[in-house]
C-alpha angles and dihedrals in degrees: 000000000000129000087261097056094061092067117124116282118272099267093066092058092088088049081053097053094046111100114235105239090054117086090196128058118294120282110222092242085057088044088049092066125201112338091014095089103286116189108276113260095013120150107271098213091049090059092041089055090044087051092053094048103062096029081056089048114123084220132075117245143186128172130202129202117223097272081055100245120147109265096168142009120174140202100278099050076054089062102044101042104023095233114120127225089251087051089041112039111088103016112138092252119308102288119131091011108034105026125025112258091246094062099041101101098056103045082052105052088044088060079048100054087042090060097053096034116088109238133012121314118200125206138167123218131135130268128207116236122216096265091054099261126135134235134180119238143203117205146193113203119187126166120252111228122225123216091255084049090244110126110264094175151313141248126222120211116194151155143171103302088222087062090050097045089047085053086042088056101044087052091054085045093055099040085049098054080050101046122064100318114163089238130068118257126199129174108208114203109229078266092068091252118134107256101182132359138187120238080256092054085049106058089036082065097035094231141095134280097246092019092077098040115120090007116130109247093242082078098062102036128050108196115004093046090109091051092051099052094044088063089045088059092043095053092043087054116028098018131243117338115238095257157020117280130202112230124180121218150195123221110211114234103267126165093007083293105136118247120268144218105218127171103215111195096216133186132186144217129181114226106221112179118249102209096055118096090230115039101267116193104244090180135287136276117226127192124188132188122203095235099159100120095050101050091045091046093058086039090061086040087058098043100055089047085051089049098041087052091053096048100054094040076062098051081047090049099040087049089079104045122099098192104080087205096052080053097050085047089041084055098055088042085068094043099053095060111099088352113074142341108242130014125202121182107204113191143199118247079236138008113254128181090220101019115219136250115288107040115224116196131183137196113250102165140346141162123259121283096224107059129030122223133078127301104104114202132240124300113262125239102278116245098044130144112299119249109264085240103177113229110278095031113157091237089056088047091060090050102054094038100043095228139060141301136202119211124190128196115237086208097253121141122277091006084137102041089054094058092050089245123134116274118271092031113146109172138023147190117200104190127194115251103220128180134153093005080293118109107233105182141300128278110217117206114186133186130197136214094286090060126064118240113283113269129213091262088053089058087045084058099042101054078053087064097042102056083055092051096041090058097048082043096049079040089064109044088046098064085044089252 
């Protein structure tokens, strides 16, 4: 939208037209200006100033004393219509120049009926411009009070009715974003505080509308609020960048509610004020969309296509091996990537459909402690020590209960050490090895800070893995090797 557009809304122009120094509407002599038949003794300056006012109005304006004759035309009505303040000041009315005669009776009982009605009465015709050409018009007509209160003339405000309707828009616009829009709205002050947000942004933000203005946004968000500023600055300094980005954030805990993990699609636009002679920022605008679901949704898509793939590069691997327990170790090799960061396969002395109290394990194969990643190494010589597995270990868990079970650490000190797992590991899946209706063992998969808790979809996959495993494993003590 132009400069012009960007004018007050119809109903300011009277307060335009109102000399400063009167505390009632404007009289047609003080709308005349110098040398238009100002009141006599009045101040100079004051009608100068009066003068520049509405000469300086973004709108165009012409007044009429009560006889109807032109006091006053500015610069913009110059613009607009052609007709300059020396053509105009001082016709009888606008018929036959400024108004096609046919017209002309209308037009003018409409300035009639403005004069004698109470309050601003708008209107749209069309006005004639100096070259003959035509433009539609919207205007504003108000009385003009006497000082006896009788009418003693009336002003007309107007402007192209395609410049109003485009201010008209931008303020719906406005007023629907707002309102009730399905994505979230939020106006941010050239200090990165929210200035203005929709109900949406609100409850995105669990918070209320005038509870998070002025708040930093580090009050409101827990982890993505650098991201987010970052943006902000960009945008304040270089503009909007080409297109939507996806941004995950943190709510912080407010009101007991647990913290969440949103993706937020987010687009940005930089405020520049209209009415100043170089573009100032006056903030940004930023519009978010709640796009969690989906994004969750195609990461879980992606997952199982990466899982699948690496499943069936392993049954094409473990095709060629001859030793069923290379295979069982070549299996686990495929799942880690991507999956965990260790693997230990822990087995029976003997495979047992119900296996007896108390439980014995012992370490077949594992990856190296030092380094996480795949590559297990080689199976161990059958018949070794147990693994000092306190009681209530996850791996005798899954044992006893013929599934899996998650553990957790709760960040103390050897937690690790005292399962007999490598430093730094977080989070662990001991999965049942079963084969032949027997349990053989129990696969351990174990994560470490870098990595998020194992879900239900990971055990799902695990147990995958571990039928695989247990076969090769059953394959193997079955042919004494």
């Amino acid at each position: 939208m132009t400069r012009r557009a960007g004018h007050a809304d119809a109903s300011s122009w009277g307060y335009l037209v109102t000399a400063p120094h009167q505390s009632g509407p404007a009289r047609p002599e003080a709308l005349a200006g110098p040398g238009s038949g100002s009141v006599p003794g009045a101040d100079c300056d004051d009608s100068d100033l009066l003068a520049a006012l509405l000469d300086g109005m973004d709108a165009a304006l012409c007044a009429f004393d009560a006889d109807g004759t032109v006091t006053h035309w500015n610069r913009e009505a110059e613009r607009i219509l052609g007709w300059t303040a020396a053509e105009a000041v001082g016709r009888q009315g606008l018929a036959g120049w400024a108004v096609r005669s046919a017209d002309a009776e209308e037009v003018t009982a409409r300035l009639m009926a403005a004069m004698r009605a109470h309050g601003r009465q708008v209107h749209e015709f069309a006005l004639l411009t100096k070259d003959g050409g035509r433009v539609l018009v919207r205007t504003q007509l108000s009385a003009v009070p006497g000082a006896d209160g009788r009418p003693a003339g009336a002003y007309c405000a107007f402007s192209e009715v395609h410049t109003q309707i485009d201010l008209e828009r931008s303020i719906a616009l406005s007023e629907a974003l707002f309102g009730d829009a399905s994505w979230g709205v939020v106006l941010v002050d050239a200090d990165l505080r929210p200035a203005l947000a929709n109900a949406h942004a609100a409850r995105a933000l669990r918070s209320g509308r005038t509870a998070l203005l002025g708040r930093p946004l580090g009050e409101l968000l827990d982890q993505g609020v650098e991201e987010i500023e970052g943006a902000l600055q960009h945008v304040l300094a270089a503009g909007a960048p080409p297109a939507p980005t996806d941004l995950w954030v943190t709510l912080r805990d407010q009101g007991g509610a647990p913290p969440e993990r949103r993706c937020w699609r987010s687009g940005f636009l930089r405020l520049a004020s209209p009415l100043a002679e170089e573009p100032v920022p006056l903030g940004v605008a930023w519009l978010f969309l709640d796009v969690t679901a989906a994004r969750l949704t195609e990461q879980d898509s992606a997952r199982l296509r990466f899982r699948s793939s690496q499943l069936h590069r392993a049954g094409r691997a473990v095709a060629e091996c001859e030793d069923p327990m290379e295979a069982a170790t070549l299996y686990l090799d495929f799942a880690l990537a991507g999956f965990a960061d260790h693997a230990l396969v822990d087995l029976l002395p003997e495979p047992e459909a119900t296996p007896r109290e108390p439980v014995r394990l012992v370490r077949a194969a594992a990856t190296p402690a030092g380094t996480p990643g795949p590559t297990a190494s080689p199976a161990t010589v059958r018949g070794g020590i147990p693994v000092p597995y306190a009681e209530g270990h996850p791996a005798l868990q899954a044992v006893e209960r013929c599934g899996s079970v998650r553990a957790v650490s709760d960040c103390s000190e050897g937690w690790a050490a005292a399962r007999k797992w490598p430093d730094g590991t977080l989070h662990a899946l001991s999965t049942t090895l079963r084969s032949r209706g027997r349990t053989v063992g129990v696969v351990t998969f174990l994560r470490g800070p870098s990595r998020r808790p194992f879900d239900r979809a990971d055990a799902t996959y695990a147990e995958d893995i571990a039928s695989r495993v247990a076969a090769s494993v059953d394959l193997a003590v079955a042919t004494g090797e």
